[in-house]
N, C-alpha and C positions, 0 to 999 in steps of 0.2 A: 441322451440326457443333456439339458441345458449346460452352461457353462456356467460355474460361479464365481463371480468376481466380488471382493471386496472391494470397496468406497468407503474412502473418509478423508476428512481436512483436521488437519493442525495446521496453523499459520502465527506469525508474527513476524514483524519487522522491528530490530532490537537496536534502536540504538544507546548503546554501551555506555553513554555517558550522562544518561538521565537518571536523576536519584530514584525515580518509581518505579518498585520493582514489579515484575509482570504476574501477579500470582493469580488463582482460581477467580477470586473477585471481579480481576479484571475480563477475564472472559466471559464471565457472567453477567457481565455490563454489557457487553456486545453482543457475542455471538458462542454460546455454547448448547448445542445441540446433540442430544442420548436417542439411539434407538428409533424409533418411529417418528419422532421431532425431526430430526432431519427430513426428511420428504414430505412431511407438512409443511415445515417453515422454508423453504428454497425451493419445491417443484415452480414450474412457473417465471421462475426469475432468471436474471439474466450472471447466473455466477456457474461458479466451475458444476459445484456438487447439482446445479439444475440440470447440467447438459452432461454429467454421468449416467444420470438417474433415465433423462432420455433414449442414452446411449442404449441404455439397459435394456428397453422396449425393441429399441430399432434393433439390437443385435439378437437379441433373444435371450438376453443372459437371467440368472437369477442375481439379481443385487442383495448384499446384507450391509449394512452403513451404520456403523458402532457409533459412531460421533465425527461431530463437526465442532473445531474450534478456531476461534479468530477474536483477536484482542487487538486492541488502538495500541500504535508503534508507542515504545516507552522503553524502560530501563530490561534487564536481564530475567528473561521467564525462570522464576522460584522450580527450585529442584521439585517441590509439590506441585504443583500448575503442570509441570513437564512428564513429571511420572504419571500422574493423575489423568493425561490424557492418551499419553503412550501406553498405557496400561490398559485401555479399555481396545484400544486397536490389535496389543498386540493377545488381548484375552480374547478376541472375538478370532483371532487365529486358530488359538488351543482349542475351542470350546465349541466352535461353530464351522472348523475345517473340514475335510479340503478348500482349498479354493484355486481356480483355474489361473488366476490374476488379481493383480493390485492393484488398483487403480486411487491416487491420493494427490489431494490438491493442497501443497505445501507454499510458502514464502520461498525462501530458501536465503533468506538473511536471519535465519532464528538463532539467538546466544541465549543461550541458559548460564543458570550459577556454575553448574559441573559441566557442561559440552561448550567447546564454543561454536563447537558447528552441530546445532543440535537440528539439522537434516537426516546429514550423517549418521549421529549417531542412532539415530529411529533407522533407515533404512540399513542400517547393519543389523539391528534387533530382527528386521525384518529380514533378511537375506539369510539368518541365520535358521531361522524358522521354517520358512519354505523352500529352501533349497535354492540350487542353481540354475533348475527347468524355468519352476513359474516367473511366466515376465510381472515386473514392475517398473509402473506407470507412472510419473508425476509432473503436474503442470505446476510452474514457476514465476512468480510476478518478476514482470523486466528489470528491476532492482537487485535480483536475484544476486547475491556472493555465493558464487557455485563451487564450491570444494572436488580436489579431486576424488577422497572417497564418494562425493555423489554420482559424479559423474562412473566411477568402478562398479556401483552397487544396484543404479538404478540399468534397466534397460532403454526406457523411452523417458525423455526428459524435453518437455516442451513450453517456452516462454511467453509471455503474452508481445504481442507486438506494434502495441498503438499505449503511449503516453498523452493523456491521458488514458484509462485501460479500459478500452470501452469492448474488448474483445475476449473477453473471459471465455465466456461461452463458448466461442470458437474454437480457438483453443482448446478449451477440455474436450471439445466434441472430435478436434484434431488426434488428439491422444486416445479418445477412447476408438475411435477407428483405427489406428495406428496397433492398438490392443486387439481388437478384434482380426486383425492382417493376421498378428502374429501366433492365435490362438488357432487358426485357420493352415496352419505353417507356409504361407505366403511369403513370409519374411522371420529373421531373426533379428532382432535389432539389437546396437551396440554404440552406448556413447563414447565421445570422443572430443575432450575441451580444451580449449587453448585461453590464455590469462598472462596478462601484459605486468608490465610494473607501471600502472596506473591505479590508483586508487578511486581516481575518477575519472571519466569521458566521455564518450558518444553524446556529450551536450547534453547529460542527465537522463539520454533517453526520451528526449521531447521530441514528437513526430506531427502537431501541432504546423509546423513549419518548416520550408528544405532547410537544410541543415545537416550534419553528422549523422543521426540516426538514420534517416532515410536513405541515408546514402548508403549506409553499410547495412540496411536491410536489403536495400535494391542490387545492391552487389551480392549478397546473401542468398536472394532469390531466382538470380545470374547459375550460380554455385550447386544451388539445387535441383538442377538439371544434369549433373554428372552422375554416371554411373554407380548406384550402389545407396544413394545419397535419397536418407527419408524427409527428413526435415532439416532445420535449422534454426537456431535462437541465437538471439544475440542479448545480452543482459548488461546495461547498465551499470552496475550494481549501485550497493547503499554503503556509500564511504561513511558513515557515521558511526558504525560498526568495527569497533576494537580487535578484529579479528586477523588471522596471518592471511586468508584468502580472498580478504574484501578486494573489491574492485571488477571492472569490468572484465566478460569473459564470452566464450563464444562455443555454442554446444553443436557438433553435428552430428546427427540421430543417422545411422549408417545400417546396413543389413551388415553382420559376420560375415559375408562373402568380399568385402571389399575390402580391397588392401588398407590397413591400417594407418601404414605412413603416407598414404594419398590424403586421406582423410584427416589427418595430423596438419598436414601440409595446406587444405583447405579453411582447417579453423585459424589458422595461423593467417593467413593472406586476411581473413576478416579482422584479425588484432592488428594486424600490421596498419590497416584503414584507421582505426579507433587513436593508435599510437599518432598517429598522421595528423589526425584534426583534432588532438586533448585540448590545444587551447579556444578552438573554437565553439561561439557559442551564439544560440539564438535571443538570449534574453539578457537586455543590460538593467539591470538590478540598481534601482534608485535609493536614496534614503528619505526617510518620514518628510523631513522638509521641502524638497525634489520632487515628491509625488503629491504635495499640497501646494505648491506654489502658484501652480495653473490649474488650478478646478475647474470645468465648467460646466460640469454634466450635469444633465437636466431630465427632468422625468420624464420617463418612456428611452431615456437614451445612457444610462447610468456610467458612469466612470468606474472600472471595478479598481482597486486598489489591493492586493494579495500580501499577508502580511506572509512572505514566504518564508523567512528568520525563526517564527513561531509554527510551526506546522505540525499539527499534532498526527500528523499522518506521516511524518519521517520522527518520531517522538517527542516533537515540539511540545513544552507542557500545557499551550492552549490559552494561559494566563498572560502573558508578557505584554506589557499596558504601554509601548514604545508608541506603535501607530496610534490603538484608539484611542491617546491623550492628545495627540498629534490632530487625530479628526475631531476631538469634542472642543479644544481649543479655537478652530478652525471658522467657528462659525457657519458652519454646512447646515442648509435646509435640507427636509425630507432624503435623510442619510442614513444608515444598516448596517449595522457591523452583527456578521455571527461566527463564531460565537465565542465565550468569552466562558472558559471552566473556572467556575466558581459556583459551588453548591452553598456555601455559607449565604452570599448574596443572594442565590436565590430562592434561598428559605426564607430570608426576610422579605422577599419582596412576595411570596405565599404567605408571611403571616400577615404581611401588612395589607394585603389585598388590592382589587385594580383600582387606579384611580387616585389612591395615594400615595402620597409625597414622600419624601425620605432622603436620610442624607448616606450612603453609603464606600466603605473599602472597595473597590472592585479590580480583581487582577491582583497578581504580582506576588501572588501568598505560598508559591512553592519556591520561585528561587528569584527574591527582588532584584538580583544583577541583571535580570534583563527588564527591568523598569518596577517601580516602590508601586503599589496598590494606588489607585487613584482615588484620591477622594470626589466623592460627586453626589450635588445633588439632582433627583429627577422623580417621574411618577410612575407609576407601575404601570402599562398598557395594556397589556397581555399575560395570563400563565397557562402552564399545560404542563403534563406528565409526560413528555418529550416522548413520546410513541407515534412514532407515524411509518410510512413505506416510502422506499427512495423513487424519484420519481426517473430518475434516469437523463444522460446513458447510460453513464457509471451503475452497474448493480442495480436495474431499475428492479423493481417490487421486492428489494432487499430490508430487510424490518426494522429501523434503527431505533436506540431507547435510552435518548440523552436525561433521563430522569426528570425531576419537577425543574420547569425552566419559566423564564421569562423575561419579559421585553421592559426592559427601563427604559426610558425618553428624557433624555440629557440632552435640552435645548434643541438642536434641530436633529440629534440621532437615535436612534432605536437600535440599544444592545441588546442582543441575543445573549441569557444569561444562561450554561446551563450546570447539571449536576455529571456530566461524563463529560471525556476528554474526543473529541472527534472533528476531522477534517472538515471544514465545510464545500463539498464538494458535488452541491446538489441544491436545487432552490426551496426544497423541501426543509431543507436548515431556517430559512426563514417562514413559507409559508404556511408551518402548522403553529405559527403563533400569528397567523392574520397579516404578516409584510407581506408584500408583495413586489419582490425586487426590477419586475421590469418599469413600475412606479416611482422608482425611489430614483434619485439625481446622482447617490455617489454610495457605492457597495465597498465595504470593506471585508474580506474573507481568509480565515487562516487556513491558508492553503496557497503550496508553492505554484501548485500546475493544474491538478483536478480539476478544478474550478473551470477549465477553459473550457470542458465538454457543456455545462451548464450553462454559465455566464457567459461566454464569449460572442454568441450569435445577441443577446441584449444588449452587449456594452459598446458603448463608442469611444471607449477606449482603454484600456490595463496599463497599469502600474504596478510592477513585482517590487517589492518593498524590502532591501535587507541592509540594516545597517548594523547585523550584530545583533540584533536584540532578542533572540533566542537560542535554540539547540538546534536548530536546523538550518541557522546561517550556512554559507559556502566557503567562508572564512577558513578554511580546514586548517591552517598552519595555528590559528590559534588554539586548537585542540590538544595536548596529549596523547599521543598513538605509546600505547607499551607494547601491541601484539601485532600488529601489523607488520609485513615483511618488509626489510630496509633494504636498499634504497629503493622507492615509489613515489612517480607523480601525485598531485603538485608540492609536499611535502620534503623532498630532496631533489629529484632530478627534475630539470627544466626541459 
């Protein structure tokens, strides 16, 4: 008899201090997939649940996959949004069991209203259900705030290992092999995590460049040649997150035959690196003025500019009009900025149609402290029902559905206007409204890093942009922490 494994994704990245809260709506903006929708909409692509679904084939197993859910980083997943999806995962347990294996492709920085480590608390739902035999499986974005209940609860816990994350796939196809070892009883696997008093480090996790991260995954990969020893991750984490276990942390995927405190002692040698280089960093972070001073990019060789302070891929709210009032001022020919979450703007620029003129608010209408709405006048150039597929690296033929959007032309720039809140982390953000960014002379993108898998081989040069002017500045001492564990880097000790 084949083996039956369940698959499914819950994901979010929560930062805690964003007023928008994470409810159903929001994942239905993005990514919420019931039943047979999942392996229509992701077979093919380059995400975790594609290279399950593969797994499934190459191993022989019977796959069942209740749901797939993924919502753009923002405020605290609603006790509805969280039940609502947990509930269908943990009904397809009751109702469609046995199952041989778990296999679930998680965040693992998720805060809800009632959990704050709402990992956790899903995989204790889930341990409670299937016992102590059946392994489970879950892969983790590098960002990852890994609590100890996960690391107790899961068996195999595997992180992505390239910032930008162009290695999903892998990954999950790492774990689902790693599954299939253990179903085989080739191995028993047993994590084992170590966690600094850092709230930040490993240089954010950017592997983009030598630096920190590379260094402590190559010492990682040193590590995982010792005896007993299956994998290992090292996770960043996402200090934006209110929570006691934020911060970086280090997982070693181990068979139960190997002495525990070796393995203890392993993860720990990897923290002690992270502890070593906190202050080191690969990106020095200019402000608006700093990164307009010397323009000179020109078409075919684009300047990209990253407004990374607003990054609606760490819950940035997408709207903060600090840069793009900086570039409209600027006087920039054949210039781009995507994208800019304002749905009000770009229903007027749908009624008004292409071509026409208009004087509009744009930005700044969720939380003006990171810059007042800008007024402007310009013409409509473009609209579209923001539907299109990601072109890749990142997530290529991933289906993204920034709602009715379009392109205002304010003097020498073309804003990408749209109706969802999303990273621009792909050149598909501008080309399914007709840009063409390796055209354009100077790229502006809300996005802290992503970007660099895309944009980086066009640009002749980057500018990370943070003076403050969003939720996802670096600024962390200007924050608020109530639940984070005291004392932790950079927030008390040096």
């Amino acid at each position: 008899m084949r083996p039956r494994v369940l698959i499914a994704g819950f994901k979010h990245e929560t930062n805690t201090f964003s007023v928008l809260p994470t409810d159903l709506a929001a994942y239905r903006a993005r990514q919420l997939y019931e039943g047979a929708q999942v392996a229509a909409k992701l077979t093919g692509t380059r995400s975790e649940m594609a290279a399950f679904l593969d797994a499934g084939d190459r191993h022989g197993w019977e796959l069942v996959h209740p749901i797939y859910a993924d919502a753009t980083p923002s405020g605290r997943v609603t006790r509805e949004a969280y039940e609502y999806v947990s509930d269908r995962i943990l009904a397809c347990l009751e109702h469609q069991g046995p199952f041989d294996a778990v296999l679930l492709a998680l965040h693992g920085a998720m805060v809800a209203e009632h959990h704050d480590d709402g990992e956790g608390a899903l995989l204790s739902r889930l341990r409670e259900r299937v016992g102590e035999q059946v392994p489970i499986a879950v892969t983790l974005d590098l960002h990852a705030n890994v609590t100890d209940r996960m690391a107790r609860l899961a068996d195999i816990m595997l992180s992505y290992r390239t910032y930008p994350h162009v290695d999903q796939y892998e990954i999950a196809a790492e774990a689902a092999d790693l599954v299939a070892r253990t179903l085989a009883a080739e191995v028993r696997p047993r994590c084992t995590l170590a966690r600094g008093a850092m709230l930040s480090g490993a240089d954010h996790g950017r592997t983009t460049a030598p630096g920190p991260m590379l260094e402590v995954l190559d010492h990682a990969a040193r590590l995982r040649r010792e005896p007993g020893v299956l994998s290992i991750s090292i996770n960043a984490g996402f200090p934006w997150a209110d929570m006691h276990d934020a911060g970086p942390s280090a997982i070693v995927v181990h068979d139960e035959s190997a002495p525990r405190a070796g393995m203890s002692a392993l993860a720990q040698a990897l923290i002690d690196d992270l502890w070593a280089s906190r202050r080191r960093s690969t990106v020095n972070a200019v402000s608006c003025a700093q990164a307009l001073a010397t323009i000179t990019g020109t078409p075919g060789a684009p300047v990209v500019l990253a407004d990374s302070a607003d990054n609606p891929g760490g819950g940035g709210y997408g709207d903060a009009t600090r840069l793009l009032g900086a570039m409209c001022r600027a006087g920039l020919e054949r210039a781009a900025f995507a994208t800019v979450y304002d749905p009000e703007a770009a229903r007027a620029c749908h009624a008004a149609g292409i071509g026409a003129e208009l004087s509009l608010a744009v930005g700044g209408k969720v939380d003006a402290r990171y810059g007042e709405p800008l007024a402007l006048t310009g013409s409509v150039r473009a609209l579209g029902d923001g539907r299109f597929d990601l072109e890749g690296p990142m997530l290529a033929g991933t289906p993204v559905q920034l709602g009715p959007s379009a392109v205002l032309r304010v003097g020498g720039v073309d804003i990408v206007l749209a109706s969802a809140r999303y990273q621009a982390y792909d050149r598909m953000f501008f080309r399914h409204l007709g840009i063409e960014p390796g055209e354009c002379s100077v790229l502006g993108v809300k996005s802290s890093h992503h970007f660099r898998a895309a944009f980086a081989p066009i640009a002749s040069r980057i500018e990370v942009v943070d003076d403050g002017g969003g939720l996802t500045s670096r600024n962390l001492k200007e924050l608020r922490y109530a639940r984070v564990r005291r004392p932790v880097y950079p927030l008390d000790l040096d």
